[in-house]
C-alpha positions as CSV (number, residue, x, y, z in Angstrom):
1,X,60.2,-37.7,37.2
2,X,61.5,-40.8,39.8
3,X,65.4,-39.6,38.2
4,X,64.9,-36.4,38.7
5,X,63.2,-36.8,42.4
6,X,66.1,-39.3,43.5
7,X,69.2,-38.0,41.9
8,X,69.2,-34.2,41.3
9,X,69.6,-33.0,45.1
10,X,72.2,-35.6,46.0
11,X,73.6,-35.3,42.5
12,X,74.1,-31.3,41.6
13,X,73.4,-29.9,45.2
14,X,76.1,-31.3,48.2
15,X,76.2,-27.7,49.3
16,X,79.6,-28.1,50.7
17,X,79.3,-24.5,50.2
18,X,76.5,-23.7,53.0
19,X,77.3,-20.5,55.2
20,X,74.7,-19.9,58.0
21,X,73.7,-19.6,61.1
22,X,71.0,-20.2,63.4
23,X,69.4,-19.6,66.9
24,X,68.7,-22.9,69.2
25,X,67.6,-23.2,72.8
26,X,67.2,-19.7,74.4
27,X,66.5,-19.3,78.0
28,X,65.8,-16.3,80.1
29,X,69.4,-15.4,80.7
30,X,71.3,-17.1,77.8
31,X,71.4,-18.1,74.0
32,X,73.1,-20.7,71.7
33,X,73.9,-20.0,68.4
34,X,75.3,-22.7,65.6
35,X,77.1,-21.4,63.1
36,X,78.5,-23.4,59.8
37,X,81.1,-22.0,57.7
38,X,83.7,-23.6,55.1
39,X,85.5,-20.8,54.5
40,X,88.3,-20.8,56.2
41,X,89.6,-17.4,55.7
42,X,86.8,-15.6,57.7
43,X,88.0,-17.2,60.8
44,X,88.2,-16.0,63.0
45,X,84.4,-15.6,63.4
46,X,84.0,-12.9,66.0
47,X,80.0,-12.6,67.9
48,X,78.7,-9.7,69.2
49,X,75.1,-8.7,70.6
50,X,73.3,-5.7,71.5
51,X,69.9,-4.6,73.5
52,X,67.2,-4.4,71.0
53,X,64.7,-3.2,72.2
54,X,62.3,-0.3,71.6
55,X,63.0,2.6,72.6
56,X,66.8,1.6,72.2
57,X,67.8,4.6,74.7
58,X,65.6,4.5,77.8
59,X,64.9,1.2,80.3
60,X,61.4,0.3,82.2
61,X,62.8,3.6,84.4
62,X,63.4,6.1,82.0
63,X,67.4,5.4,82.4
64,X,69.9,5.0,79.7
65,X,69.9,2.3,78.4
66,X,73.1,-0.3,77.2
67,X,72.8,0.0,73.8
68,X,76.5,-0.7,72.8
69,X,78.0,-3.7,70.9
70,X,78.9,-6.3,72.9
71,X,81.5,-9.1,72.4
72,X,80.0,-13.1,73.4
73,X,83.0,-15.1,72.0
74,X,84.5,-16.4,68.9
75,X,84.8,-19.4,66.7
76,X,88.8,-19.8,66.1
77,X,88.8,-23.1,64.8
78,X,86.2,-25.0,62.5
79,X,87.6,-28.3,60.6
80,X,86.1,-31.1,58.2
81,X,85.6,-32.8,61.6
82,X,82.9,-30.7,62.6
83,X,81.5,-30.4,58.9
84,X,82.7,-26.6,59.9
85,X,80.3,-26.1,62.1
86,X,80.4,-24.5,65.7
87,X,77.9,-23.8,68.6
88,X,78.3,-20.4,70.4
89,X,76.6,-19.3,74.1
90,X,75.7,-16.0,74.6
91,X,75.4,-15.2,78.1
92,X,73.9,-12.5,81.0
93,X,71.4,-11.7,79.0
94,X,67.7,-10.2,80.4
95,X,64.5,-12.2,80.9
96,X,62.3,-10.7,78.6
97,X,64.3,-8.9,76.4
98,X,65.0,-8.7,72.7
99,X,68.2,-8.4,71.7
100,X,70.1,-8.6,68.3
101,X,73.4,-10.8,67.6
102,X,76.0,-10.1,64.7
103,X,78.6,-12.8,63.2
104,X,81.6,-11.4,61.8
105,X,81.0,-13.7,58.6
106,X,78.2,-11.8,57.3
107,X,75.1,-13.6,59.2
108,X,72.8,-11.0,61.6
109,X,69.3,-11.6,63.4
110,X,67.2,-11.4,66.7
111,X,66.4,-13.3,69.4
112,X,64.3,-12.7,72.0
113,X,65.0,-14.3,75.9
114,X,62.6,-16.5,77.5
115,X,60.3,-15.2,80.6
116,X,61.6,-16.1,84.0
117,X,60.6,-20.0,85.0
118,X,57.0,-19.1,86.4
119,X,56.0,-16.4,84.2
120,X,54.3,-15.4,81.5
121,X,55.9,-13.1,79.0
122,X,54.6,-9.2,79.7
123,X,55.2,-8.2,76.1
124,X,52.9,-6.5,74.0
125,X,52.9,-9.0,71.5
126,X,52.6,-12.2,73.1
127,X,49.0,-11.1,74.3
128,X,49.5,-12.6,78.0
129,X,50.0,-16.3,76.6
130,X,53.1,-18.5,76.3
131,X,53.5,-19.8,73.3
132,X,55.6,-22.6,71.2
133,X,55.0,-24.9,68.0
134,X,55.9,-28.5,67.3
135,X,56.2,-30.6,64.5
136,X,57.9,-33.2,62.4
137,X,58.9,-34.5,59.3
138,X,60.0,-32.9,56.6
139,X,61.2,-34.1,53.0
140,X,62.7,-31.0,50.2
141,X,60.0,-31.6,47.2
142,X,57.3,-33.2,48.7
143,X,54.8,-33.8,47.4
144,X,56.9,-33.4,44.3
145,X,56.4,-30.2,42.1
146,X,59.5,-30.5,38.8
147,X,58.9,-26.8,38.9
148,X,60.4,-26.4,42.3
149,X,63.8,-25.6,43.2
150,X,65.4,-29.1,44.3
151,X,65.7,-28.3,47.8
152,X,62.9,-26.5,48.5
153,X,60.3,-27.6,51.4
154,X,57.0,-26.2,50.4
155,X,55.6,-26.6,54.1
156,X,57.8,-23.9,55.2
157,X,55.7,-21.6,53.3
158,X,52.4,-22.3,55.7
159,X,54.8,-22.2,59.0
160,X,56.4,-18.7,58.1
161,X,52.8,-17.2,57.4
162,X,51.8,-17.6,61.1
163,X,55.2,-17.3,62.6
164,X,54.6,-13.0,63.7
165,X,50.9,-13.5,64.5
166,X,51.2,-16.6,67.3
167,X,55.0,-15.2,68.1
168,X,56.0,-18.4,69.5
169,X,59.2,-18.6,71.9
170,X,60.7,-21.6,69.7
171,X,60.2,-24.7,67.5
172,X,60.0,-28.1,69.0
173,X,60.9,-30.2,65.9
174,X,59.8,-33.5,67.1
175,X,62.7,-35.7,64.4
176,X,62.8,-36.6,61.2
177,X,64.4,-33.7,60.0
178,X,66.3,-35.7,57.6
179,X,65.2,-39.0,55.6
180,X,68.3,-40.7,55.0
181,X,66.7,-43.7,53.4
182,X,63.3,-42.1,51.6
183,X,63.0,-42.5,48.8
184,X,66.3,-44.8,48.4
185,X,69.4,-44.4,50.4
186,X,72.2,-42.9,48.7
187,X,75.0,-44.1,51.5
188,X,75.9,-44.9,55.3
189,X,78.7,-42.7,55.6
190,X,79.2,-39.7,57.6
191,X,78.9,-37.7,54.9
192,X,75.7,-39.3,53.5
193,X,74.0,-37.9,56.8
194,X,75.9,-34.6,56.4
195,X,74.8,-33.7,53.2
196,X,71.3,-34.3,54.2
197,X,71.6,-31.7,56.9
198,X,73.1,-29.4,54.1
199,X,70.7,-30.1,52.3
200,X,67.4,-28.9,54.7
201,X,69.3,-25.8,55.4
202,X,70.2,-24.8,52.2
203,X,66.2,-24.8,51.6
204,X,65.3,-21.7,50.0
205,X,62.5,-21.2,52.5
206,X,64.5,-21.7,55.9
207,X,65.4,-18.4,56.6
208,X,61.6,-17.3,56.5
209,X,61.0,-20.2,59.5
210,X,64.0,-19.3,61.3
211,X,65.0,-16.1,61.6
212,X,62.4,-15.4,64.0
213,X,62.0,-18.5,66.0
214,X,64.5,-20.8,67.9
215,X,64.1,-24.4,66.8
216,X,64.8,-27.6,69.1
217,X,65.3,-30.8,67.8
218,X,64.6,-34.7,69.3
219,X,66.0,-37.6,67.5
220,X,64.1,-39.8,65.5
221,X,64.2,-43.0,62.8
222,X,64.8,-41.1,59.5
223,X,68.0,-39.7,60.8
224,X,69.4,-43.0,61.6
225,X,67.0,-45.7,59.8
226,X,63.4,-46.0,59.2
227,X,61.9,-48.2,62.3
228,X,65.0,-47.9,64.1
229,X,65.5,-49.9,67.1
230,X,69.3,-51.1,66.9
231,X,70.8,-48.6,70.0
232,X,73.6,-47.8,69.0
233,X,75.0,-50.4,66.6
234,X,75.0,-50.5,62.7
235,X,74.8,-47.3,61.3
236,X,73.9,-45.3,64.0
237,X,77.1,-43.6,65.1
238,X,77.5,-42.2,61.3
239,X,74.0,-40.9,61.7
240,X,74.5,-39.5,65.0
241,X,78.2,-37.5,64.6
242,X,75.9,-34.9,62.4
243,X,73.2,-35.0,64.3
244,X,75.3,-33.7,67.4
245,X,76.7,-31.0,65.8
246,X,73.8,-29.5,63.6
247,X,71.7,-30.4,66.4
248,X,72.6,-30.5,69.2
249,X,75.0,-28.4,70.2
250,X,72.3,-25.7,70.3
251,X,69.6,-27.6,72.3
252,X,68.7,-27.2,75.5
253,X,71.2,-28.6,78.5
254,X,71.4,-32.7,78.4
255,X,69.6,-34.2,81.7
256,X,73.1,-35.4,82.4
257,X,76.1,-34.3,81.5
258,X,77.5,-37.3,79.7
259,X,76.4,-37.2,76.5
260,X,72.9,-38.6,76.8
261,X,70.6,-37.0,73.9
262,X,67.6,-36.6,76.2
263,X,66.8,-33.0,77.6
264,X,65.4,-30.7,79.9
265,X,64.2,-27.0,80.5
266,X,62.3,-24.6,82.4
267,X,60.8,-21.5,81.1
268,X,58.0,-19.9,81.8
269,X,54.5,-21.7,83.0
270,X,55.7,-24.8,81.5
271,X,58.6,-27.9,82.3
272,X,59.7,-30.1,79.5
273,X,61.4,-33.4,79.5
274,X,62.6,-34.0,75.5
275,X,63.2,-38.2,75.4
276,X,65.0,-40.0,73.5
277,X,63.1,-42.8,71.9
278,X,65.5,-44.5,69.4
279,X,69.3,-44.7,70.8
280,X,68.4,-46.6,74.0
281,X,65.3,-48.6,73.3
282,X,65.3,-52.7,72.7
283,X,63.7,-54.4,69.3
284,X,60.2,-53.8,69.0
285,X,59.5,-57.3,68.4
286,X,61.5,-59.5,70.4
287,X,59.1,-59.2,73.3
288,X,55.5,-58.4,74.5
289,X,54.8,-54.9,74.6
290,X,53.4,-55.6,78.2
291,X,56.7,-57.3,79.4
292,X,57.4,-55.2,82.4
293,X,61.2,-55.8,81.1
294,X,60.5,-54.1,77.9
295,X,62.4,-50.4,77.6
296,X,62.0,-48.0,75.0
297,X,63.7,-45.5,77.0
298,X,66.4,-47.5,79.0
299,X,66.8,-48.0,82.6
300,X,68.6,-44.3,83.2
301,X,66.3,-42.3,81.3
302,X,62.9,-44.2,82.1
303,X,64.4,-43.2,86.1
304,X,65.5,-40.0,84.8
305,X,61.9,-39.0,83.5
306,X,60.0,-40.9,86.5
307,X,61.9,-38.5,88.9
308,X,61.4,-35.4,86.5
309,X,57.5,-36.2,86.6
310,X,57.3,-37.0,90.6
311,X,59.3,-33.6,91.3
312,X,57.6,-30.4,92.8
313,X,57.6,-27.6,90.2
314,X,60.9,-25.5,90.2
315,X,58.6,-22.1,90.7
316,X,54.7,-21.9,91.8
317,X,54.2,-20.4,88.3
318,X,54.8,-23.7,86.7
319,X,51.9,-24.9,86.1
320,X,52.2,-27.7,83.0
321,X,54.6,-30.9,82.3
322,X,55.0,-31.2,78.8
323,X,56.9,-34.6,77.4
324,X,58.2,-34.7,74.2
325,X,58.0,-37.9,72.3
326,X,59.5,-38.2,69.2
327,X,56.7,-41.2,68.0
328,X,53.1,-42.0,69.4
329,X,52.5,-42.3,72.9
330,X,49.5,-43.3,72.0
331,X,48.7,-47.1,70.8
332,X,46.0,-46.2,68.6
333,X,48.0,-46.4,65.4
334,X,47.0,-50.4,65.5
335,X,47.9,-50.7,61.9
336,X,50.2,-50.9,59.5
337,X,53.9,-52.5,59.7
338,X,55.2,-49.8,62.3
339,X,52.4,-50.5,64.7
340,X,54.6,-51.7,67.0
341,X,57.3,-48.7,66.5
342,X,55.1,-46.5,68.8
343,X,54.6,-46.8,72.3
344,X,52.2,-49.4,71.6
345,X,54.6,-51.6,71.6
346,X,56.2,-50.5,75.1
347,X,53.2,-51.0,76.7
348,X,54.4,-51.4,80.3
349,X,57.0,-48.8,80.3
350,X,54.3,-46.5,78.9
351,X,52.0,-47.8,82.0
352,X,54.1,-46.9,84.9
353,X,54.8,-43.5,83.0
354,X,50.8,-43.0,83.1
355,X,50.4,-43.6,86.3
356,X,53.5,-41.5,87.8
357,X,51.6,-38.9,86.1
358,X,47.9,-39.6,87.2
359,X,49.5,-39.6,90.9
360,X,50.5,-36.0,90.5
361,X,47.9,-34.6,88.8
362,X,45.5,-36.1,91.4
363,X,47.1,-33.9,93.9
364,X,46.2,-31.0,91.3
365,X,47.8,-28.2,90.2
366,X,49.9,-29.1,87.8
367,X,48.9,-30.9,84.5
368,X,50.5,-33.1,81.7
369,X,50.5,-33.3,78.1
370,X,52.4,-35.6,75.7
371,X,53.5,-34.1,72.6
372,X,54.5,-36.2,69.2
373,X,55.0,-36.7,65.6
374,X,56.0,-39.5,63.0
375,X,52.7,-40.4,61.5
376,X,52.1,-38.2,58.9
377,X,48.8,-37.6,60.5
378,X,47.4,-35.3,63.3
379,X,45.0,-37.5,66.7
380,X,44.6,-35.8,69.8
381,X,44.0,-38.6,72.5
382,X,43.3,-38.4,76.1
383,X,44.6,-40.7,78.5
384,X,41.9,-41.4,81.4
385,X,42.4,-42.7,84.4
386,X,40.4,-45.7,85.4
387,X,36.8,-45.2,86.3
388,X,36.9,-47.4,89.7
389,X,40.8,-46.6,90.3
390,X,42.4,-44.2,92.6
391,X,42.7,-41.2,90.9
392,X,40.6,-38.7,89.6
393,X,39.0,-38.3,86.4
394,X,41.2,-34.6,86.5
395,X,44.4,-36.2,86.8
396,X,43.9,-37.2,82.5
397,X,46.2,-36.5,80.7
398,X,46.3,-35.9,77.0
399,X,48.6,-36.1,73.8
400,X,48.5,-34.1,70.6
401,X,50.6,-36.1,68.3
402,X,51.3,-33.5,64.9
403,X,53.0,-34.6,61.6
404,X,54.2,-33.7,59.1
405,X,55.4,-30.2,58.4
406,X,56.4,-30.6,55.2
407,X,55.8,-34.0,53.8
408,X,52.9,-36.8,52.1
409,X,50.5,-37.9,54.6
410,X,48.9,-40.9,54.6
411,X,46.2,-42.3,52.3
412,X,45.3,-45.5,54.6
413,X,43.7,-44.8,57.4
414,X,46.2,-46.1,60.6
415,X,44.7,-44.7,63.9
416,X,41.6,-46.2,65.6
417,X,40.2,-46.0,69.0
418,X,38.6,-49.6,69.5
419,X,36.8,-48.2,72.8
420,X,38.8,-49.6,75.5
421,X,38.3,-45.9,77.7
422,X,42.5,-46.5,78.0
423,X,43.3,-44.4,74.7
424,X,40.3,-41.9,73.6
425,X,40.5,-40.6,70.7
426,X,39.2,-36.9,70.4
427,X,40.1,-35.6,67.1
428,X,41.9,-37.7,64.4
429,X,42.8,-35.7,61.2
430,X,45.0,-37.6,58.7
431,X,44.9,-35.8,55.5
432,X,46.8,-32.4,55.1
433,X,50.8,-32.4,53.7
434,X,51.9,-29.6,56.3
435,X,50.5,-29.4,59.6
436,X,51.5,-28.1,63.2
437,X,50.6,-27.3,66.1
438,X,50.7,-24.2,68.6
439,X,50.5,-24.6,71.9
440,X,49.2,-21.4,74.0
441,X,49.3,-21.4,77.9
442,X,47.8,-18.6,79.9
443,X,47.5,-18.4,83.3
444,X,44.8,-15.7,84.5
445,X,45.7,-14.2,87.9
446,X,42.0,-14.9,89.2
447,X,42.3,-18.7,88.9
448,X,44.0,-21.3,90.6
449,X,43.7,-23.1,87.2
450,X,46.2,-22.6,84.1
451,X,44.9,-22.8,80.8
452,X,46.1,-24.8,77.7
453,X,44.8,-24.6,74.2
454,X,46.4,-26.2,71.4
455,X,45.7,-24.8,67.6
456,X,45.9,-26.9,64.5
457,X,46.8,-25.9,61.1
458,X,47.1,-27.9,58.5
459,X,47.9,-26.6,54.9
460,X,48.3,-23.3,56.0
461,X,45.1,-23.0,57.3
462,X,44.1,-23.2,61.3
463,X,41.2,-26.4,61.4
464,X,41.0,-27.7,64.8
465,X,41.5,-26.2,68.5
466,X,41.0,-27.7,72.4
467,X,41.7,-26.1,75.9
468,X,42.5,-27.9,78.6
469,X,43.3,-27.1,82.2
470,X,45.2,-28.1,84.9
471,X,43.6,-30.2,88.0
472,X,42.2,-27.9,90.3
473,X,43.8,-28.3,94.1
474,X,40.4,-27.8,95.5
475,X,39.2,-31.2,96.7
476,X,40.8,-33.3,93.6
477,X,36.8,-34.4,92.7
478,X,37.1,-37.7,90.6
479,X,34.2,-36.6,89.1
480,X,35.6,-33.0,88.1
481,X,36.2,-32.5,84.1
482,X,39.7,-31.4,83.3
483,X,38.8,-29.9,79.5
484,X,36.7,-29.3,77.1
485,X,36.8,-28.8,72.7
């Protein structure tokens, strides 16, 4: 069983051979494609897109509609230095609008444009809500099942069962797409990384969780090293070349425009800021996690996100900051060897993030929430202000930390609230091989208030949901409750 489990995928399936295609970050008036293929022959690789939606011949006016082909660009070179892949843009598109994109090399599908930054989508099927999912951590054959094909990733399975019913815009995959080192590493080269990424989407399964939804990615330790926290020494520019071109080339636009793998978007009633937790941060144990020197994020990005959370909303539809976390923000997973790994081992980073964000939601209006993964275990915790401090009560803000899609969860119990009223715990679910989350926003036109639930499945099955709101702008109250179960 351990032979077959460690050797077969790496062994008999390299898939040097993988031809597909994907859809990343779509906004309202553009989307990126990635596209892999090794043989050379087809280049080049010629896009094209068409309006898709029904009826195809009239608009909202009862004019003709565009229904023609139209041509976005080609892929005219792809090399071994690229592992043959390529990212393609396509561009003036509609808010709103569904549209349908053909390569030249045999690969086809939809996508559907993102509502304008302040709205909420007005189709039929997203049922006045904007939604997305988030996740992480996924492993081909876990738990392990002989009878399985080697590369397949059971979790997928539960995912694509909800995808049409909670018609999510995209996927926030939260890292560990890859483990590199679990259950033994097979190599440090390039191609060691590569042929993990080959590997994922060569899953039998990942056409059934992608060809309706757009995934995002975040970087994490399993695509580098387990625990990482060496920047970007050892083995981390191997594991980062394939990250950047599966990845990615089809996420959402860098904060800056040098390179840095931390991102951010606008769409709809919602602003996220996607961090980067591994390539800039310092060792985890080398210093007190409340040494106001300590950085997970660096001295750019931590700036970077400050002036992200301080800024006024790019619309007045925007009603929710959401920060993506590829680990804990949380310190509530006190045990275990990768205690420290979390935020709980930033501690005064994490602080002055906290309160940045208490500051604005005490002026109401806008709300935060923390998303995350790693664990292998689902906790919802809310992050109060203090009782006898400035801000109010309203101004909490809350994480939903989700893993893993497809992978073991944990046996031992890691997560506890010790009472402190800094981290409180409102839900802690740890068993379950495959969970994720979906986030629905709604935003009813007689309230000042947005609404947030968030819906938990786990195993295929939805077990847990919470709503929260966003600070009123009446009075600020510190007394005033911001959510409820």
């Amino acid at each position: 069983m351990m032979l077959d489990l460690i050797y077969r995928a790496p062994v008999l399936y390299p898939q040097h051979d993988l031809s597909f295609a994907r859809v990343g970050y779509v906004s309202d008036k553009s989307a990126k494609l990635m596209v892999r293929e090794p043989s050379l022959s087809k280049l080049p690789i010629f896009v094209s897109y068409r309006f898709a939606d029904p009826p195809f011949s009239l608009d909202s006016g009862h004019r003709p509609q565009d229904t023609a082909w139209k041509h976005a660009g080609s892929v005219d070179w792809l090399s071994e230095e690229t592992d043959y892949t390529a990212a393609v843009e396509i561009t003036q598109l509609r808010p709103d609008t569904k549209y349908q994109w053909v390569l030249s090399n045999n690969h086809s599908g939809y996508l559907i444009t993102a509502p304008p930054a302040g709205k909420i989508s007005a189709r039929d099927a997203n049922h006045g809500k904007y939604t997305f999912l988030h996740s992480s951590c996924i492993k081909p054959r876990v738990p392990y099942n002989p009878f399985q094909h080697p590369l397949s990733i059971p979790g997928f399975e539960h995912l694509a069962k909800w995808i049409d019913e909670l018609s999510a815009h995209f996927m926030l995959f939260l890292g560990d797409f890859i483990y590199i080192d679990v259950p033994i590493r097979h190599g440090a080269a390039h191609e060691d990384y590569r042929r993990e990424y080959r590997q994922v989407y060569s899953a039998p399964e990942w056409p059934s969780v992608s060809n309706k939804l757009p995934w995002i990615h975040v970087l994490d330790d399993h695509e580098i090293e387990n625990d990482w926290d060496g920047n970007v020494t050892g083995v981390f520019q191997a594991a980062y070349e394939p990250w950047r071109h599966y990845q990615v080339a089809v996420n959402p636009p860098p904060v800056r425009s040098t390179g840095d793998t931390y991102f951010s978007f606008t769409q709809g009633p919602a602003s996220f800021f996607l961090m980067d937790t591994r390539r800039y941060r310092e060792p985890e144990r080398e210093k007190d996690p409340w040494d106001p020197t300590k950085s997970m994020l660096g001295p750019q990005q931590a700036g970077d996100l400050l002036e992200w959370i301080k800024a006024e909303p790019a619309k007045p539809g925007v009603r929710w900051k959401v920060i993506v976390s590829s680990i804990p923000f949380t310190k509530n997973w006190r045990h275990g060897p990768s205690k420290l790994d979390t935020w709980g081992g930033y501690l005064a980073e994490r602080q002055r993030l906290l309160e940045a964000m208490w500051d604005v939601g005490a002026k109401g209006g806008v709300g935060f929430v923390v998303l995350s993964g790693d664990r292998h275990e689902f906790a919802a915790t809310a992050f109060p202000p203090p009782k006898d401090g400035r801000w109010p009560q309203s101004a909490t803000v809350h994480e939903f930390s989700t893993s893993p899609l497809s992978m073991f969860y944990l046996p031992v119990r890691t997560y506890e609230d010790v009472g402190d009223d800094e981290d409180v715990c409102l839900k802690y679910i740890p068993d379950g091989n495959s969970k994720f989350g979906a986030i629905e926003i709604t935003s009813p036109k007689t309230s000042e208030q947005s609404m947030l639930q968030y819906r938990l499945f786990v195993d295929g099955d939805e077990t847990w949901s919470y709503t929260v709101t966003t600070p009123s702008k009446a009075d600020g109250r510190k007394g005033q409750d911001s959510f409820w179960g």
